[in-house]
N, C-alpha and C positions, 0 to 999 in steps of 0.2 A: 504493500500500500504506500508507503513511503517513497518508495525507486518511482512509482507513477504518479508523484507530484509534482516533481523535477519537470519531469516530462509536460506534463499538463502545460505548466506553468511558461516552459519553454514554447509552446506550443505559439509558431506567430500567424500574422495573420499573412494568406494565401489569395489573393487575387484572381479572377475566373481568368482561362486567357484562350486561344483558338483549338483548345482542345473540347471546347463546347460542341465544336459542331461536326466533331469526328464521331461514327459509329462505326460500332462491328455488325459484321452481315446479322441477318437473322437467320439465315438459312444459311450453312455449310457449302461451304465450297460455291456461295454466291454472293460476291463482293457487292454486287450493286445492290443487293436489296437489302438494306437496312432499314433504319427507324425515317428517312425524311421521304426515302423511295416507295414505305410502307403509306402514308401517311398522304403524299402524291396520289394514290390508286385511289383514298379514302375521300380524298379530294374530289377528286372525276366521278367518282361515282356519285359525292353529292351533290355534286352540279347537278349529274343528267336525273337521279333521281326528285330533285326538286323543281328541275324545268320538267318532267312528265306529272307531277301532281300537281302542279300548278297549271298546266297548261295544255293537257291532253283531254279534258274533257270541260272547255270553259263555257262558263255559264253566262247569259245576260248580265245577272246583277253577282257580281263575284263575292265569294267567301272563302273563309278558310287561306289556304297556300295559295288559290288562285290571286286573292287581293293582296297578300305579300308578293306575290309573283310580277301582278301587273305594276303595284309601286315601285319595284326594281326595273322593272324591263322599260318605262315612261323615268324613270332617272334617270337609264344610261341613255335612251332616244334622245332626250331633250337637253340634256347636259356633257353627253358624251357625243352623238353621232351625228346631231345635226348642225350643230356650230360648224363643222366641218366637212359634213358630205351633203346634206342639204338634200335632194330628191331622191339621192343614193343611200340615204339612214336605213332605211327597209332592207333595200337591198343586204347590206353587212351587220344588221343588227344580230342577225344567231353569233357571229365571229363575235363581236366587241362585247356582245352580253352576259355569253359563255366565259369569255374570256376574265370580264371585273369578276364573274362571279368564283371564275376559278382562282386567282389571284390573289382575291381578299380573303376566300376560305385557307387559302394557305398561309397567309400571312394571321389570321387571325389563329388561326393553329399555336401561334405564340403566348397567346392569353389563356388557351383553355387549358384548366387545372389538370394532372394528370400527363399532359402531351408538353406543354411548357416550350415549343421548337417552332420557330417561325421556318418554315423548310423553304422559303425563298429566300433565307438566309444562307443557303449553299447557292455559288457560282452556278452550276449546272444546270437549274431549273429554268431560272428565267432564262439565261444564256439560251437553251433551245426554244424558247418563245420567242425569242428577240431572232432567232434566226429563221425560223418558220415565217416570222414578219418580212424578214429582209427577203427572202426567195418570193413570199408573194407580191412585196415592192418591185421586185424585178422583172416579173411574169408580167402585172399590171401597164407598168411604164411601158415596158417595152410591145407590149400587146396594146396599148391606147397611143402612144407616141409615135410606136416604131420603135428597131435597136439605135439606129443612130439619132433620130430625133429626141429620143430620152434621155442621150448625154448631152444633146446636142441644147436641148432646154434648160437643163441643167446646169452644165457650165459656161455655157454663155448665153445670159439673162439680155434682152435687147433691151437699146438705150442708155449702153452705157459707152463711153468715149474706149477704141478698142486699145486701145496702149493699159488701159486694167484690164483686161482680160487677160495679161500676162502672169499676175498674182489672183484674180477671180476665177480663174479657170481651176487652176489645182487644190485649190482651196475650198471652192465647192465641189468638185470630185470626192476629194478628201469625206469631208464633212459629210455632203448627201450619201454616198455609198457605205461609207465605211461607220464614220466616228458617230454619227448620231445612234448609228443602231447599235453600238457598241455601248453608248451610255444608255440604252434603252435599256439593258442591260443591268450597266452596272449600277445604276440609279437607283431601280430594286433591290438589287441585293445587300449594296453598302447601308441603306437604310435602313433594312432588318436586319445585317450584320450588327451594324453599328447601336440599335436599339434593344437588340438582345443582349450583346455583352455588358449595357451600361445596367439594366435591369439584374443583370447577374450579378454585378457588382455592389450595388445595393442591398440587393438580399444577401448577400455573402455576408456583408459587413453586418448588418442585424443578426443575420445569425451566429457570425464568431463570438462577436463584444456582447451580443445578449446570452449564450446559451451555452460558447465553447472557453471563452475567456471574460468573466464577468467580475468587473473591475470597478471601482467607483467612478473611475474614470473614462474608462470604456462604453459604461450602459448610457450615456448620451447619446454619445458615436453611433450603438447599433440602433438605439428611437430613432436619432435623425435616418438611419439604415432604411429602417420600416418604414418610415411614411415617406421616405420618398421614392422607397419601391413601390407604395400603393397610387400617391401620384404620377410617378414617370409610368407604370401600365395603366392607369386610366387615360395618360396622354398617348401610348402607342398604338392602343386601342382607334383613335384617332387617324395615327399614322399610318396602320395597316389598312385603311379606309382610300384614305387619299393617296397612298400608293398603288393600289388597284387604280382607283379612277383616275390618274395621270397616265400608268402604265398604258388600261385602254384609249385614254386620249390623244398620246401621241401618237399610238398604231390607228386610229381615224383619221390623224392630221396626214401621214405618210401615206394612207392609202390614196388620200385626196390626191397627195401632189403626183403619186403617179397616175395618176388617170388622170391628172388636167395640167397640161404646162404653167407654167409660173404668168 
């Protein structure tokens, strides 16, 4: 009893750091499937499962999932698809609706007790959304523009004096092909990277100085711990909202520019 007070006492405090968001497979001799690739499948399925109770048998005057349904699907119309596609909302609304809705249930995956892992906090995820986007910017453009007319609008915008087009040119090539879709990306994931490790870090702290090391000096430390883990996840709760709906925002605003030159 004695030898383990030392101990105890030694015992310092330990900061969360990118080992949060490494998992071991769940299945044997299968590296991909883990805890955020488990939790993905759980994703899709509740998308499609809540767009078919809501919307496979709709009524005149809606109830139930169907009036949560149609409240979602008139917020991304109105505030996602039509500022930017305009007669073509209809058209792309299954992509952009499916899409917030897959997004934020992933991202809100970080709040719910039990699961605690924003799994668009791994690179990977969005990463192949953000590239599925870019293949069909490509497809789009070059099928409404033409191949050459969709670089061709692109990077040289008329109206401008052509001696810039010697730095406007590679710089919108750059940017449109490449770097936008690249932060499409990373925009996602640094945000729920970066709001899952501060959340961790908080709770960490409340729980050392309150529970592993309690000190007169300490138990401030882990209160202030506490309630700013309860405030900072009532505000990510937020954040994992608004990162779906910019996520689908931008891929509206891109699908526009390929289908309509500048």
């Amino acid at each position: 009893m004695s030898a383990a007070l030392p101990l105890l006492a030694a015992e310092e405090f330990q900061a969360p750091g990118l080992g949060l968001f490494d998992w071991p497979a769940l299945v044997e001799g299968q590296a991909w499937f883990n805890k955020p690739a488990l939790f993905a499948l759980i994703a899709a399925l509740l998308v499609i499962v809540f767009a078919f109770s809501a919307f496979s048998r709709p009524q005149l005057v809606p109830r139930g999932m169907q009036n949560i349904g149609e409240l979602a699907y008139v917020f991304v119309r109105e505030q996602v698809a039509r500022p930017f596609l305009g007669k073509d909302s209809d058209r792309w609304m299954p992509l952009l609706f499916s899409m917030f809705l897959f997004v934020w249930i992933m991202n809100l995956f970080g709040s719910v007790i039990f699961i605690q892992f924003p799994v668009m906090s791994r690179i990977g995820y969005p990463a192949v959304l953000a590239i599925g986007v870019w293949l069909l910017v490509m497809y789009l453009g070059i099928k409404h523009q033409g191949p050459i007319g969709f670089f061709k609008n692109v990077m040289f915008p008329p109206g401008l004096p052509k001696w810039i087009y010697v730095l406007v040119a590679p710089i919108e090539l750059v940017s449109t092909f490449f770097l936008r879709h690249i932060t499409h990306a990373v925009r996602l994931f640094a945000t729920m990277m970066a709001g899952h490790l501060i959340i961790a870090l908080f709770s960490e702290v409340g729980w050392h100085f309150l529970f592993v090391q309690l000190t007169p000096l300490g138990a401030p430390v882990g209160v202030i711990g506490v309630i700013m883990t309860i405030i900072l996840t009532a505000f990510e709760l937020f954040i994992q909202a608004l990162q779906a709906y910019v996520f689908a925002l931008l891929t509206a605003m891109f699908i526009n520019d390929a289908q309509h030159a500048h």
